[in-house]
N, C-alpha and C positions, 0 to 999 in steps of 0.2 A: 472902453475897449470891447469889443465886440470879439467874443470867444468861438473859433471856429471847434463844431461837431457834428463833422462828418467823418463817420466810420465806416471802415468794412472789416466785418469779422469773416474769417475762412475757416472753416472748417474742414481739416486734413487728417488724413489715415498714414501713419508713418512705419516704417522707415524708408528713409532714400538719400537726397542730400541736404547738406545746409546751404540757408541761407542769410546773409548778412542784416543787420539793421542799417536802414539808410535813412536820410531827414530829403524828402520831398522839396519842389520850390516852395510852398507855401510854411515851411518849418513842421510837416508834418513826418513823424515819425510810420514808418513803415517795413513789411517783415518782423515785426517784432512776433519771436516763436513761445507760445506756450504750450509746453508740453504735459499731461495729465499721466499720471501712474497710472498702470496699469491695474495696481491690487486694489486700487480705487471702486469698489463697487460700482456696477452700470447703472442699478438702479439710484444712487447718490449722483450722478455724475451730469443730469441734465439740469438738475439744481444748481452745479456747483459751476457750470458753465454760463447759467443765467446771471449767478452772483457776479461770477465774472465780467459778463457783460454788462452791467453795470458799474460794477466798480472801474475800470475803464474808464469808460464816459464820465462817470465823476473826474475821474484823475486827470484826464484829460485837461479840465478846465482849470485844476487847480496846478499843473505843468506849466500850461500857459500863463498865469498869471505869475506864479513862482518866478520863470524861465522870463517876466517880461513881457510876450509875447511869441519869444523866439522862437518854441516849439511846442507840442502836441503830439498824441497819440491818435496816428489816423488808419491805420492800417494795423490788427491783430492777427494772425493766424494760432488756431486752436490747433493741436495734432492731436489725435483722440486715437487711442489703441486699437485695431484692428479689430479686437475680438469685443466692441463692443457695437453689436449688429443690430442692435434697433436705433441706435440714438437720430439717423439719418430719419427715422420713421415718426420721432414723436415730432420732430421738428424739424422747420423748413431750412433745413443748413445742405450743406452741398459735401460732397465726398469724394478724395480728388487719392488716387494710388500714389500720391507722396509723403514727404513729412521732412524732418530735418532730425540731423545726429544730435545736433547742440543747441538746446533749446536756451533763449531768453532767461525763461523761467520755467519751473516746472513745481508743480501741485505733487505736495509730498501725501505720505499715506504713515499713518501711525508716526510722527516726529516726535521727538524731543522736543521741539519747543511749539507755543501757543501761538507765536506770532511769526511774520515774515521773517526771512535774512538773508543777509546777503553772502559769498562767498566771495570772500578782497584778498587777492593774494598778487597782487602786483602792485601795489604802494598809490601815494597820492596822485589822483591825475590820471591814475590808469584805469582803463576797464576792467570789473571783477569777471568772475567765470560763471554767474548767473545768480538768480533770485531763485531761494527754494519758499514755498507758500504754502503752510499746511492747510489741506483740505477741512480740517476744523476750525480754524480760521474764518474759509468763508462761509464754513455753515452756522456760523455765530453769531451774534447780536451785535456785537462790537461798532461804533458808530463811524469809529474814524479810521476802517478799510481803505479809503480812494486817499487819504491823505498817507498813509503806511505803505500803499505800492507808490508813489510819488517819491517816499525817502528811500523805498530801497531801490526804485531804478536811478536817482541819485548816489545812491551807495553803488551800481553797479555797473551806470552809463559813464561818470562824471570822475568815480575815485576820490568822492569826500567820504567823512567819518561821521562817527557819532559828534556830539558836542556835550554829550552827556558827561556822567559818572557813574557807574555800576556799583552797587551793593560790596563790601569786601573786599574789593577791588584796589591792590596796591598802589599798580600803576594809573590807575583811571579812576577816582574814589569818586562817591558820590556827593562827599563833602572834602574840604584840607581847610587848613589855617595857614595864615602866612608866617613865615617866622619872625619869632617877635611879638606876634599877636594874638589873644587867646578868642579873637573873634571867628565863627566858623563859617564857611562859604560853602556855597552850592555849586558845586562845575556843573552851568550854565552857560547858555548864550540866546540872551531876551532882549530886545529892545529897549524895554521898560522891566525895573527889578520887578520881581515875585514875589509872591506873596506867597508863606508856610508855615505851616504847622509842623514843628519838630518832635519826634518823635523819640524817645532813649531806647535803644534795647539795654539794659542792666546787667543781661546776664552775658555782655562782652567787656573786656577792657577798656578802660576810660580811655586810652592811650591808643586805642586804635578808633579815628573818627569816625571812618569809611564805614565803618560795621555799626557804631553807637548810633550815627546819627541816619534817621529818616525822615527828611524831608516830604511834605506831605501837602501838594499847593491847596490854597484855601479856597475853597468854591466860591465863585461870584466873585471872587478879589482879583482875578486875574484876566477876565473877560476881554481887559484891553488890547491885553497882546498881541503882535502882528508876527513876531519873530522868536527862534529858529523852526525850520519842518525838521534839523534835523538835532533840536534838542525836546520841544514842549510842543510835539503836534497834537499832542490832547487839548489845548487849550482850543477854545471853542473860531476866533480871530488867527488864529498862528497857519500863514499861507505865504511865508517868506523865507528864502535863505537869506544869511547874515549877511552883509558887505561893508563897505568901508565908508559908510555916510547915515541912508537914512536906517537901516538895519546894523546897527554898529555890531562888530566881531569882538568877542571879550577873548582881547589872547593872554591873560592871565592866568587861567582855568587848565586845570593837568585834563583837560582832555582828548581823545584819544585823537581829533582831527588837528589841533594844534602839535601834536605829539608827530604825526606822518607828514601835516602837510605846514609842518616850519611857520606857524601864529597864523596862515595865511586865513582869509575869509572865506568860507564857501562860495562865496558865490565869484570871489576872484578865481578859483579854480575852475567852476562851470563855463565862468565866460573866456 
């Protein structure tokens, strides 16, 4: 398969109006908005544009391959805040008196959290209301960037879930047992089982799993894996959504995309 990347990054001064994301004939994706805080320091901001453009271009190939072939990121637009008057000057980007209200994504400043998310407030299947990406994020070491905007414009394009389990977590544990059986599982969704190191926190109730247990995958035991992006994209091979064949979907698992979107596979939802 021969992975198309060719991009156009624009770079815009906003505000004005929106504009829509639409898929090109060749499957390429285009208008996609990212918009930058403001409280974003200017002198942080050509960094964290570069990063971007990068991470992009990775994701790009790893959409297509994900997707199939179906589609790709070929067309990005940046909106960059007015009041940042040199950035046109360290670099050869273009400066256009528009911008959009409602950005794709937008580059948060001081978040609560360390990594991307998505905001899903219209159920399976549906478009979320955008990707926030803290600006620490991209100024970080973190390897697997272009694989995490790939899951959350999945979380945001497409209206799948996680396939996880969260730490605590009632409804969506990070481990459960079946009834009947005092064997503990990992809400997962891998091709190939996993390999862990369990972990006890002691100083929680035996009785509650979800807190006791931390699974811990084992380095180098895992390397095989192909499948899910949107449970184990650390995994070094994981460039797949689930589906109903060679990606098998585990709808056993209390997680939270069997939970919205009724056992289905992600990638039956995508396509």
């Amino acid at each position: 398969m021969v992975l198309c990347m060719c991009f156009t990054f624009i770079f815009l001064t906003y505000f004005v109006t929106c504009a829509e994301v639409v898929i090109d004939f060749d499957g390429g994706y285009k208008n996609v908005l990212v918009a930058v805080n403001p409280e974003i320091s200017e002198t942080k901001v050509v960094g964290i544009l570069l990063e971007l453009e990068r991470t992009f271009k990775e994701a790009s190939g790893i959409l297509q391959s994900a997707t199939r072939g179906q589609v790709f990121f070929k067309e990005v637009i940046f909106l960059i805040p007015k009041r940042y008057s040199s950035i046109s000057l360290n670099q050869k980007w273009t400066k256009y008196n528009q911008n959009a209200k409602h950005p794709d994504i937008f580059i948060t400043n001081s978040d609560l959290f360390d990594n991307p998310y998505t905001i899903q407030h219209a159920g399976c299947g549906k478009q979320g209301l955008r990707i926030h990406i803290p600006s620490k994020f991209l100024t970080s070491t973190k390897s697997s960037k272009a694989k995490a905007l790939v899951r959350e414009w999945a979380h945001y394009r497409y209206g799948i879930f996680d396939e996880n389990g969260y730490p605590d977590d009632e409804l969506f544990p990070t481990c459960y047992k079946i009834p009947g059986s005092d064997i503990i599982h990992v809400t997962s969704c891998t091709n190939e089982k996993a390999v862990y190191d369990f972990r006890i926190n002691s100083q929680v109730k035996e009785d509650n799993i979800s807190a006791t247990c931390n699974p811990i995958p084992v380095r180098g035991r895992n390397d095989h894996i192909q499948s899910s992006l949107m449970d184990k994209m650390e995994f070094p091979k994981v460039t797949h959504f689930c589906d109903d064949e060679d990606y098998p979907h585990n709808r056993n698992t209390p997680s939270k995309h069997n939970a919205f979107c009724k056992e289905q596979s992600t990638w039956k939802i995508i396509s």
